[in-house]
C-alpha positions as CSV (number, residue, x, y, z in Angstrom):
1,X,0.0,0.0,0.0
2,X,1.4,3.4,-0.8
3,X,1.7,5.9,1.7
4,X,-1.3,8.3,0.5
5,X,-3.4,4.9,1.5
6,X,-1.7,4.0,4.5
7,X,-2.1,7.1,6.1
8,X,-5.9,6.8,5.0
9,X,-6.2,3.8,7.2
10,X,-4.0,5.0,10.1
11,X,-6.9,7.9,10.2
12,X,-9.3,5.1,10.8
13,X,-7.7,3.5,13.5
14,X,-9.0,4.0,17.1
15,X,-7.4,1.7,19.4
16,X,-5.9,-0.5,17.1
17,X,-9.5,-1.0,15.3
18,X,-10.3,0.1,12.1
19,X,-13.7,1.4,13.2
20,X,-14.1,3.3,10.2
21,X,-13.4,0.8,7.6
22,X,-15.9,-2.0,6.5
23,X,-14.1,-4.9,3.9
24,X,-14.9,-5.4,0.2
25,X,-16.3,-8.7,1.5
26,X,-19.3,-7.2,3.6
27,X,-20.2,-4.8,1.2
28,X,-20.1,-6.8,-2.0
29,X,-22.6,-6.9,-4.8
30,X,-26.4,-5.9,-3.7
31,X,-25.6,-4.3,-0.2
32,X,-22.6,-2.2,-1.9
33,X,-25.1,-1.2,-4.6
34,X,-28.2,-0.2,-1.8
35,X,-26.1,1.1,0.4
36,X,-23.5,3.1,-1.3
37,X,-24.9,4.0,-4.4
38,X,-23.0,4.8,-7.5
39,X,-21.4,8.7,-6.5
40,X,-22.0,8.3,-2.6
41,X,-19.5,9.7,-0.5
42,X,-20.0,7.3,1.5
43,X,-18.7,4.4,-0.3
44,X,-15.3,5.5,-1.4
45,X,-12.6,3.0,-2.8
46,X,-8.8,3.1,-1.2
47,X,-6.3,0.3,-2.1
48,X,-5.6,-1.3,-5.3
49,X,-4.8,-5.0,-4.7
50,X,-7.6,-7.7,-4.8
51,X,-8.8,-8.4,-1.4
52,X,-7.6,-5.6,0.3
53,X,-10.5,-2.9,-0.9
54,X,-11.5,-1.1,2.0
55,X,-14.9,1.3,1.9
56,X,-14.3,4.7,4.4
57,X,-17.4,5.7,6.4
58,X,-17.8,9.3,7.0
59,X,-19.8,9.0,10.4
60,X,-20.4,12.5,10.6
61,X,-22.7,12.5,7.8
62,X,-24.2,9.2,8.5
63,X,-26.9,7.6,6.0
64,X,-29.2,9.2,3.8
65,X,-32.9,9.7,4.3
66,X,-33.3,7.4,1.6
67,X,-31.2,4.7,3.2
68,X,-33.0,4.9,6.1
69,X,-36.3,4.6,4.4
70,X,-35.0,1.4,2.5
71,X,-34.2,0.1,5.8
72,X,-37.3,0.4,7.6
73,X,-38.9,-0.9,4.2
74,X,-36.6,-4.1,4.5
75,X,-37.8,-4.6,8.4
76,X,-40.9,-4.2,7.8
77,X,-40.9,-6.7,5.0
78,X,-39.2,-8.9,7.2
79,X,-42.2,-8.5,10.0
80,X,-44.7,-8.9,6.8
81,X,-43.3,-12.6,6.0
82,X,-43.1,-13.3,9.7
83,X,-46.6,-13.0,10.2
84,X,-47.7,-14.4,6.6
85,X,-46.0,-17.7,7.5
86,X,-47.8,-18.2,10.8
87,X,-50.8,-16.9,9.1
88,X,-50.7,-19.6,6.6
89,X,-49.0,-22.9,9.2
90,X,-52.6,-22.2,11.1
91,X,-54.5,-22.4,7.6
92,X,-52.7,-25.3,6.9
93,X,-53.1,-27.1,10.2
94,X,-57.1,-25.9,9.7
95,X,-57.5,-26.9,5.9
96,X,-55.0,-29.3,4.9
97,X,-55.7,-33.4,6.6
98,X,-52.8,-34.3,8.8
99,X,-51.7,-37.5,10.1
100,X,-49.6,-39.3,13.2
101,X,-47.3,-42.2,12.0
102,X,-45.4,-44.9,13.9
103,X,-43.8,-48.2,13.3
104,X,-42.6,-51.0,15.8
105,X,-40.1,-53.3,14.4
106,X,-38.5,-56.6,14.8
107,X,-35.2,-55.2,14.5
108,X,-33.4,-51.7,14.2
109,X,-32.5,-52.1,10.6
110,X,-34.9,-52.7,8.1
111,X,-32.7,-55.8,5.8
112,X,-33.0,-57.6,8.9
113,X,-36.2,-56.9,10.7
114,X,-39.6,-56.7,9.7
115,X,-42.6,-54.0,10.7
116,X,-44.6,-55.6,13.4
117,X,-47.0,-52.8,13.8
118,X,-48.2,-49.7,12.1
119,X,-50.2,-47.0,13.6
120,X,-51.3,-43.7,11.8
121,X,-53.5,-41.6,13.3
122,X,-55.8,-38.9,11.7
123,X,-55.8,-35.6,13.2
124,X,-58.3,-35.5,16.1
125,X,-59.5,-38.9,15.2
126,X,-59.2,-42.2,16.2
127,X,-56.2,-44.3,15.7
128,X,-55.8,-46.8,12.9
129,X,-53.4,-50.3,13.8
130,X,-52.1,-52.6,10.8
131,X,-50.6,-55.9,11.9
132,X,-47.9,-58.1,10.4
133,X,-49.4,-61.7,8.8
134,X,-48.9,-64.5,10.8
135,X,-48.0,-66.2,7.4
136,X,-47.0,-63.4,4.9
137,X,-45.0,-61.3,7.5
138,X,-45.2,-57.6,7.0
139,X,-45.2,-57.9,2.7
140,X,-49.5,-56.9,2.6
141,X,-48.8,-54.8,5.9
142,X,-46.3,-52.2,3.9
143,X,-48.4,-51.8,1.1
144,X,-51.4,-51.0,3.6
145,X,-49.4,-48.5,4.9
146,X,-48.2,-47.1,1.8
147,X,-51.6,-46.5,0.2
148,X,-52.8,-44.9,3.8
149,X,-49.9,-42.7,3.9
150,X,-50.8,-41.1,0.5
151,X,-54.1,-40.0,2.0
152,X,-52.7,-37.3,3.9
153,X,-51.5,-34.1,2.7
154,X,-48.8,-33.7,5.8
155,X,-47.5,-36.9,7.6
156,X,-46.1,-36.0,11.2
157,X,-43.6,-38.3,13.0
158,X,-41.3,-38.5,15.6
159,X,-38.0,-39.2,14.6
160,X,-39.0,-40.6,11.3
161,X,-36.3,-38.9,9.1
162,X,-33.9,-41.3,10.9
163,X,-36.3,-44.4,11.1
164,X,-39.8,-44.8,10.6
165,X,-39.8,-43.3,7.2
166,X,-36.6,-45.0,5.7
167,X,-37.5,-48.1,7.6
168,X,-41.4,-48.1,5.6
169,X,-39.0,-46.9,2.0
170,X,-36.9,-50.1,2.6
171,X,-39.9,-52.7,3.2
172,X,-41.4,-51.7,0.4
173,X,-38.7,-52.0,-1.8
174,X,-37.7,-55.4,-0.6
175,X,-41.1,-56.5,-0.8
176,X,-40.9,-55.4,-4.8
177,X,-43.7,-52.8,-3.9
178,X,-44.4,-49.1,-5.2
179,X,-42.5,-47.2,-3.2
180,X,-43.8,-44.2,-1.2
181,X,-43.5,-41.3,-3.6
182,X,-43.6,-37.6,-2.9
183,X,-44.4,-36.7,1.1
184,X,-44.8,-33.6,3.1
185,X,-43.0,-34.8,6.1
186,X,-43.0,-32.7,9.5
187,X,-40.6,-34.3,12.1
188,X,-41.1,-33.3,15.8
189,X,-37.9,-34.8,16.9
190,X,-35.9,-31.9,15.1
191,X,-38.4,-29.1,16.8
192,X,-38.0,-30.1,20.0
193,X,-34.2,-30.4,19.6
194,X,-33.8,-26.9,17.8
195,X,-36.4,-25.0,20.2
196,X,-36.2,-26.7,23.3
197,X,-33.3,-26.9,26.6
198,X,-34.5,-30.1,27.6
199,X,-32.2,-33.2,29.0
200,X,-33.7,-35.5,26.5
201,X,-35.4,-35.3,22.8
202,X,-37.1,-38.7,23.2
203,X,-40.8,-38.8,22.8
204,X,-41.0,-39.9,26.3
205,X,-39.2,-37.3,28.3
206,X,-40.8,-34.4,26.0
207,X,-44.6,-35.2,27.0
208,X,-42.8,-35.5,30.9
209,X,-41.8,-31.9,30.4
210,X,-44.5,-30.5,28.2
211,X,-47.5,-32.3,29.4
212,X,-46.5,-33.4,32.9
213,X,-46.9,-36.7,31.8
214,X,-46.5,-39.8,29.5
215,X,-48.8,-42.5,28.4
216,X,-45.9,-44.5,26.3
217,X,-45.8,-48.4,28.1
218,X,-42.1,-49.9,28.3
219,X,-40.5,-51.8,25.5
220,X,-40.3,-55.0,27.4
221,X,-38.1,-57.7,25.2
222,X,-39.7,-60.8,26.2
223,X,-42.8,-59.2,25.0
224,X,-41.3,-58.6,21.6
225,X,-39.5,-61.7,21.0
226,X,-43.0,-63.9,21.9
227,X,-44.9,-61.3,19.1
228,X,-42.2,-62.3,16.5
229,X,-43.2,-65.7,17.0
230,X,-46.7,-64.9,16.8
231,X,-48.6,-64.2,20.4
232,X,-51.7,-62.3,20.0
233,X,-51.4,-61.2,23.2
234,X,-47.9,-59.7,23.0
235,X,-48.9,-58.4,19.6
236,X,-51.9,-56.5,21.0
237,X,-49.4,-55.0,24.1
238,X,-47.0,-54.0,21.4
239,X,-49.6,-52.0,19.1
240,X,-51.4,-50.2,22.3
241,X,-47.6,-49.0,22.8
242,X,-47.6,-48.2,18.8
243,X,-51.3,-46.5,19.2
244,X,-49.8,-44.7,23.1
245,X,-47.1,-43.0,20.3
246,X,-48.9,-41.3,17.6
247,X,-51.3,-40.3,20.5
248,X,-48.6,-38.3,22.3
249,X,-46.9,-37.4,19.2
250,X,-50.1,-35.1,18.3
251,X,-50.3,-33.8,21.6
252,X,-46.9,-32.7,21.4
253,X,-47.5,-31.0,17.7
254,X,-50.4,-29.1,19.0
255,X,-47.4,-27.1,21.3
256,X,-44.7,-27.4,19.1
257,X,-46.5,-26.5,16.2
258,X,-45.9,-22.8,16.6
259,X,-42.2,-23.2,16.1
260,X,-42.5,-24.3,12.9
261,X,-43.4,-22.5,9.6
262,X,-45.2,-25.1,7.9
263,X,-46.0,-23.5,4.7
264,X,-41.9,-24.4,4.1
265,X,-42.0,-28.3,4.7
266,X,-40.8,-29.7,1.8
267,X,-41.9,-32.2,-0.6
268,X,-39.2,-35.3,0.3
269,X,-39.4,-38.9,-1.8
270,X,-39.8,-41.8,-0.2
């Protein structure tokens, strides 16, 4: 730097801090054109080296009426599309049909397990249970569930982008079915992780905390390894805890629902 533009940044120093000076980088392309138009004084180029542009700030004059006018404009727009989106995540909870889904398994991964039970669960109706085949296994049971699924405009889950919904993709493919296609899926597990302090994301702990209570039974193994082997009994205890699920699941989205901007769930394949 020559010494006309080193003793332009030495008058910008206070402290050591260049509290003057703002870097090419933060005022590139559309803020450097809004905010320091074209002939402003108050956007004036020193240094002549790539990387090293450095735009001088004459604080006395501060910014123009019409800068501040664009930025209340930009605010307010930003208040405008705040509102619009909760606006339209209440018109879409009221006018769109929702769904609560859940799957109990023989086994954590789907090439070696099978679906046991399915529950999905219309909004602010009554649950629906589909049950592996005694002789057919869960082959009819995933295409049930499929052709449910598609009913819905917005399928709600907790912690289904890591299992229920990859586990339901992976049946169906092994079982040479359809698969899912094209689903608005809204994950509560993510919500309460993003928006909430708590010790624990599990379902379990955030109904504790949020609804001072749980209705989820325990996962009891000897009840699971006698419904692999057929027991109606241990089959019926394993979709009440399937049904006790999708029941606390849309308990929980009625409060968590808030956080999220539903109008921007996206379309995902499955």
């Amino acid at each position: 730097m020559g010494a006309q533009g080193s003793a332009g940044a030495a008058g910008n120093m206070v402290g050591g801090h260049n509290i003057l000076g703002a870097t090419q980088k933060g005022l590139d392309g559309l803020e450097t054109g809004l905010y320091y138009p074209p002939g402003s004084t108050l956007g004036h180029e020193t240094g002549s080296e790539r990387g090293s542009t450095v735009y001088n700030i004459i604080p006395e004059r501060g910014p123009s009426v019409s800068i501040i006018k664009q930025w209340e404009l930009e605010e307010a727009r930003k208040d405008e599309r705040a509102q619009a989106a909760i606006a339209k995540s209440q018109w879409l909870i009221e006018n769109r049909s929702w769904c609560f889904f859940d799957l109990e398994t023989t086994n954590l991964k789907a090439n070696f397990g099978e679906i046991l039970v399915g529950c999905i669960k219309p909004r602010g109706k009554k649950a629906e249970v589909y049950t592996a085949d005694e002789h057919f296994g869960d082959t009819l049971l995933v295409e049930d569930l499929a052709e449910r699924l598609l009913d819905f405009d917005y399928v709600v889950t907790w912690y289904g982008t890591g299992f229920d919904m990859p586990y339901l993709a992976t049946r169906l493919q092994i079982a040479k079915a359809p698969n899912l296609g094209p689903v608005r899926h809204v994950d509560l597990y993510y919500t309460a992780r993003k928006n909430l302090a708590l010790s624990s994301n599990r379902l379990q702990m955030v109904a504790e905390s949020l609804l001072g209570k749980s209705g989820k039974t325990r996962i009891i193994p000897t009840i699971w390894t006698a419904a692999m082997k057929g027991d109606e009994k241990a089959l019926k205890y394993i979709a009440d805890h399937c049904v006790a699920d999708v029941k606390e699941t849309e308990k929980i989205f009625d409060l968590l629902a808030p956080y999220r901007n539903l109008g921007a769930t996206p379309v995902r394949i499955y």
